[in-house]
C-alpha positions, 0 to 999 in steps of 0.5 A, spaced: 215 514 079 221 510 081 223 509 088 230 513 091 229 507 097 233 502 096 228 495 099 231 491 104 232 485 100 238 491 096 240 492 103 242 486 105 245 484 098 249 490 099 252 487 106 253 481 104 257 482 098 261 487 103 262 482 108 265 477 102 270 482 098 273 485 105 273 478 109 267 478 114 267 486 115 263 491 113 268 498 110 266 503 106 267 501 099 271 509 097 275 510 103 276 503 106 274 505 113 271 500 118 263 500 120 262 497 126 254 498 125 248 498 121 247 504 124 253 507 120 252 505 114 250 509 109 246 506 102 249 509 096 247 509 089 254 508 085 250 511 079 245 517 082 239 516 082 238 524 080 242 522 074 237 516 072 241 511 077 237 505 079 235 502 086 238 495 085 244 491 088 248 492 082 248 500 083 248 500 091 255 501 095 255 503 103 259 508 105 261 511 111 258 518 112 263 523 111 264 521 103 257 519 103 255 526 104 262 529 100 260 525 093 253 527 094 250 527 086 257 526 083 257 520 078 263 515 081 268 517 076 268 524 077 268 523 084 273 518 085 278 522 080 276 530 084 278 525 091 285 523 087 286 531 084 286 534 091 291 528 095 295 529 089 295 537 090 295 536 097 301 532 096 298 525 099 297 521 092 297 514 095 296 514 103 288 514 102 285 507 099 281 509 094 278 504 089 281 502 082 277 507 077 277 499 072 272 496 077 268 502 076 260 500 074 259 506 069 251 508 067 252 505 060 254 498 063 249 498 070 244 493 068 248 489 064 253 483 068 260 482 065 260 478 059 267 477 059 271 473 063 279 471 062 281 464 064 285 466 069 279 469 072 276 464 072 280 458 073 281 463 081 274 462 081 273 455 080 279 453 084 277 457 090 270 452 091 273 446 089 277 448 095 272 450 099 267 444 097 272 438 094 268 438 088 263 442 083 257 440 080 253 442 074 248 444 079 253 449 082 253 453 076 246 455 077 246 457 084 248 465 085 249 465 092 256 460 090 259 466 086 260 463 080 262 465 073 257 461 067 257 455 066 258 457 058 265 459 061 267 451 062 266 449 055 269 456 052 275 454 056 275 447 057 271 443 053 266 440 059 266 439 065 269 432 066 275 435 064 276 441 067 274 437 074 281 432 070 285 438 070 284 441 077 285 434 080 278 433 082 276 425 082 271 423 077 267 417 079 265 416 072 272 414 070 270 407 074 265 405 069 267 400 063 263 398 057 262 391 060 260 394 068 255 399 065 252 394 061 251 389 068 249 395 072 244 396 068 241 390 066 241 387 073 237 394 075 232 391 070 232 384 073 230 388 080 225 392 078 222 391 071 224 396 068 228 403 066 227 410 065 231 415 064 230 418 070 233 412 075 239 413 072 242 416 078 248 416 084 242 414 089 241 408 085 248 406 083 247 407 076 252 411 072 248 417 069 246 418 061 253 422 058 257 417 061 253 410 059 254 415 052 260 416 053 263 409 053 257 407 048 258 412 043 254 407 038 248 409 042 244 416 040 239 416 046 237 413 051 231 410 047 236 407 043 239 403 049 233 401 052 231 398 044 239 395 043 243 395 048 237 392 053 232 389 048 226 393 051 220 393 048 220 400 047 214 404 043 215 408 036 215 415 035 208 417 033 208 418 026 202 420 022 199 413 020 200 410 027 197 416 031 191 414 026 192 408 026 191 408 035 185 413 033 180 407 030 182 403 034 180 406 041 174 409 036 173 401 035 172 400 043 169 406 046 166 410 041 168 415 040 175 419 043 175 426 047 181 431 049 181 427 056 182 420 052 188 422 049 194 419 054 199 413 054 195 408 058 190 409 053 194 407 048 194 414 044 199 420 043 197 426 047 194 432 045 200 435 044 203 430 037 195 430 035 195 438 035 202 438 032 199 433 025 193 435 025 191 442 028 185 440 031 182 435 036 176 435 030 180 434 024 183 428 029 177 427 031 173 426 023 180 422 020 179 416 025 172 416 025 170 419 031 164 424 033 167 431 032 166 434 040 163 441 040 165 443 046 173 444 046 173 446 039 168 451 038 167 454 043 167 462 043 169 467 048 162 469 049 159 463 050 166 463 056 163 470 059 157 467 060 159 460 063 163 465 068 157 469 070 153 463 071 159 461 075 159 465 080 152 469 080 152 475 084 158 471 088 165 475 089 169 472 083 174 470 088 178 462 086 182 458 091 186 456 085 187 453 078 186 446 079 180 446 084 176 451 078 177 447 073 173 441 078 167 445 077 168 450 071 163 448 065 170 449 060 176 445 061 182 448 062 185 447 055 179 450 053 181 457 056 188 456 054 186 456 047 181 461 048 185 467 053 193 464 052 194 462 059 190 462 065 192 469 068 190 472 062 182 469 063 182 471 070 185 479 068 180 480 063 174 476 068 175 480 074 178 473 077 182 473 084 185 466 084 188 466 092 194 461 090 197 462 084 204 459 083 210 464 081 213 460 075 219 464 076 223 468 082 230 472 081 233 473 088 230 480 088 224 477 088 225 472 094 228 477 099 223 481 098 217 477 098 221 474 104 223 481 108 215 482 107 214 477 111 219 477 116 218 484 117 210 482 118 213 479 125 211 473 123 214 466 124 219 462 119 213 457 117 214 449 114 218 447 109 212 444 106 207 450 107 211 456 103 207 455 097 200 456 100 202 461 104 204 465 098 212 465 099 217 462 094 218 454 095 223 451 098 227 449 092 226 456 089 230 459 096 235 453 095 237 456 088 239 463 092 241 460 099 245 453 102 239 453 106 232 455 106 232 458 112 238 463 111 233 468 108 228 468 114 234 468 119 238 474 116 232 479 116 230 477 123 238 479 125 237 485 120 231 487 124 233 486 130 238 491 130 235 496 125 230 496 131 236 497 136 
C-alpha cells in the first residue's frame, strides 16, 4: 500500500524550493501567507492522494492551515477555480493572491518534468548563475541543486557551450590556445613525463582539454590520432582478429598456456572483452591459439555453483563482507558468476547471500535524503568523508551531485530535527 506521509527528505525539498521561489521565506503556495514555523506548515499534496496522488516532491506544496483544511480532497484546479468564483461573488476578484492556474501540476503531467523550455527562459536561467557564479561549466548542467535546464537546451538553442558562454560574455580560456602553443604544450609535457593520456589533458596540468586540441586540429579524429600524427608516439593498433590471434600464440609460446586472468595489457593481450567480442568464448580463444581449453570458467554449471556455495559457507550463517573479499576465497571467478547469474546481486538473491557492503550503482536525490535523514534521525554524528561508503550512506561524490557541499544534507536535517523536537 503507498504511504500518505510525505518522508522527511520530501519535506525538505518542499522547504527549500519554498524559501527559493519566495526569496528566503516560507508562505503558503495558494494564499501567499507568511509561515513563521515548521510548526505551521501544513504538507499538502498538490494532486490528492485519494484520488491517486503520489507522496514525491513534485506533488507537495505547503500551506498554511486555513486553506490546507478548506481544499481538503479537491484536486488543485477545482479548488484554485472554487476560491476565484466566490471573490468574484463576493466582489473581491483580485485582492487575494492566488497562484496563476498555468503553473498548475496536473495528474496527467505529475510524474513527468517539463519537456519544453523557450529561449527566453532559459537564457533567465543561465544568465541568472553566471551572475551568481561567473562562469558555467558542463559539470554545472548535471548537478540538481543549481536549478538548471538541460543541458540538450544549449545545444538546441546555441549550438555548444563555447558559444553560449561567447554570447553572454563569459571569457573562454580556450580562445588563448593557437595550433602552434597546443603543439608546444603538449610535446614539452611529454618531455617531462614520458608520456601522455588522454586523461592528463586537464586545467591542473595546464594542458588545453580534447575538444580544443580538436578544434584547432581538426585534421585529427581522436586522441589516439594526436598521439600517432601530431606527436609521433608509439601507439598500438586496434585489436583486429588476426592480431588478437596473433598475441594469443605468442603468449602460448612463452607460458603455455592462457587463462581468463592472463588476458590484460601488460601481457601484451586484448581483455576479455575484445576475445568474447571475436570469438564468443574464451575455449574457442583458447583452441585458435593453441592453448589448453580451461574447463573451469566455460563449463561450469549452476549446480556445480550451488555446491561450491554450500561447501563454502557449511553450516555458517551466508553472510559476505563484500564482492571482493568473496571472490579472494571463493572457488569460481567472479566473470564466472556473472555469466552464469548476470550480476553478482542476482547470485546472492537466488543463494541466500547477505553481502553487508555492497555498493549503490545509483542514488536520485530522493534516495540521498533519505538515506541521510535515516541517519541523522538515528542521532548519530556526520561521519568522514572517506567512511560513507562502508558505512552504507551514499559517497561524497554521489552528495556532491545534489549539494555544493556534503555535508549540507547532514546539516539541514539536524536543524529540521531540532526544531521538530522543539
Amino acid at each position: 500500500m503507498a504511504n500518505r506521509d510525505f518522508s522527511d527528505s520530501v519535506k525538505l525539498s518542499a522547504i527549500t524550493e519554498n524559501l527559493r521561489k519566495n526569496n528566503g521565506e516560507i508562505c503558503c503556495a495558494i494564499c501567499g501567507t507568511k509561515i513563521s514555523s515548521i510548526n505551521e506548515c501544513h504538507f499538502d499534496h498538490i494532486f490528492p492522494f485519494a484520488k491517486g496522488g503520489k507522496s514525491t516532491a513534485e506533488n507537495c506544496q505547503i500551506l498554511c492551515i486555513s486553506c490546507n483544511l478548506k481544499k481538503t480532497d479537491k484536486i488543485l484546479h477545482d479548488f484554485l477555480l472554487e476560491e476565484k468564483a466566490k471573490q468574484f461573488f463576493a466582489g473581491e476578484v483580485g485582492t487575494t493572491p492566488v497562484q496563476d492556474l498555468s503553473a498548475e501540476i496536473s495528474p496527467e503531467n505529475m510524474d513527468q518534468p517539463q519537456d519544453y523550455m523557450s529561449k527566453e527562459a532559459f537564457d533567465q536561467a543561465i544568465l541568472s548563475f553566471i551572475t551568481r557564479k561567473g562562469d558555467i561549466h558542463k559539470v554545472d548542467f548535471g548537478r540538481e541543486y543549481n536549478h538548471l535546464p538541460s543541458i540538450h537546451y544549449v545545444r538546441k538553442y546555441y549550438g555548444d557551450l563555447r558559444t553560449l558562454k561567447k554570447a553572454f560574455g563569459v571569457e573562454d580560456l580556450s580562445v588563448n590556445w593557437s595550433r602552434e602553443a597546443i603543439k608546444a604544450t603538449l610535446e614539452r609535457y611529454i618531455e617531462q613525463n614520458g608520456d601522455i593520456l588522454q586523461k592528463d589533458l586537464t586545467k591542473k596540468n595546464k594542458l588545453p582539454s580534447l575538444p580544443c586540441i580538436l578544434g584547432h586540429y581538426p585534421e585529427y579524429k581522436s586522441f589516439t590520432d594526436i598521439k600517432k600524427n601530431m606527436l609521433n608516439l608509439t601507439v598500438r593498433s586496434s585489436w583486429d582478429v588476426q592480431s588478437v590471434i596473433r598475441a594469443g600464440k605468442d603468449y602460448v609460446e612463452k607460458h603455455g598456456k592462457i587463462t581468463e586472468s592472463s588476458l590484460r595489457a601488460e601481457n601484451n593481450l586484448p581483455t576479455a572483452r575484445v576475445v568474447y567480442n571475436y570469438f564468443g568464448s574464451l575455449a574457442a580463444y583458447q583452441q585458435a591459439v593453441g592453448s589448453a581449453i580451461s574447463q573451469k570458467n566455460d563449463f561450469i554449471s549452476e549446480e556445480e555453483i550451488e555446491n561450491a556455495v554450500n561447501q563454502f559457507f557449511g553450516e555458517k550463517e551466508r553472510v559476505v563482507v563484500s564482492m571482493k573479499e568473496f571472490f579472494k576465497s571463493f572457488p569460481y571467478s567472479s566473470s564466472t558468476i556473472h555469466k552464469r547469474f548476470g550480476s553478482f546481486a542476482t547470485f546472492c538473491q537466488k543463494h541466500n547471500i547477505n553481502v553487508k557492503h555492497s555498493k549503490k550503482a545509483k542514488y536520485t536525490k530522493q534516495e540521498v535524503d533519505d538515506a541521510v535523514a535515516k541517519w541523522v534521525k538515528a542521532g548519530k554524528e556526520i561521519p568522514a568523508a572517506k567512511e560513507l561508503s562502508r558505512l552504507g550512506l551514499p559517497s561524497m561524490s554521489v552528495i556532491l551531485k545534489y549539494y555544493e557541499n556534503w555535508k549540507e544534507p547532514f546539516v539541514l536535517y539536524r536543524k529540521l530535527y531540532d526544531k521538530l523536537d522543539k
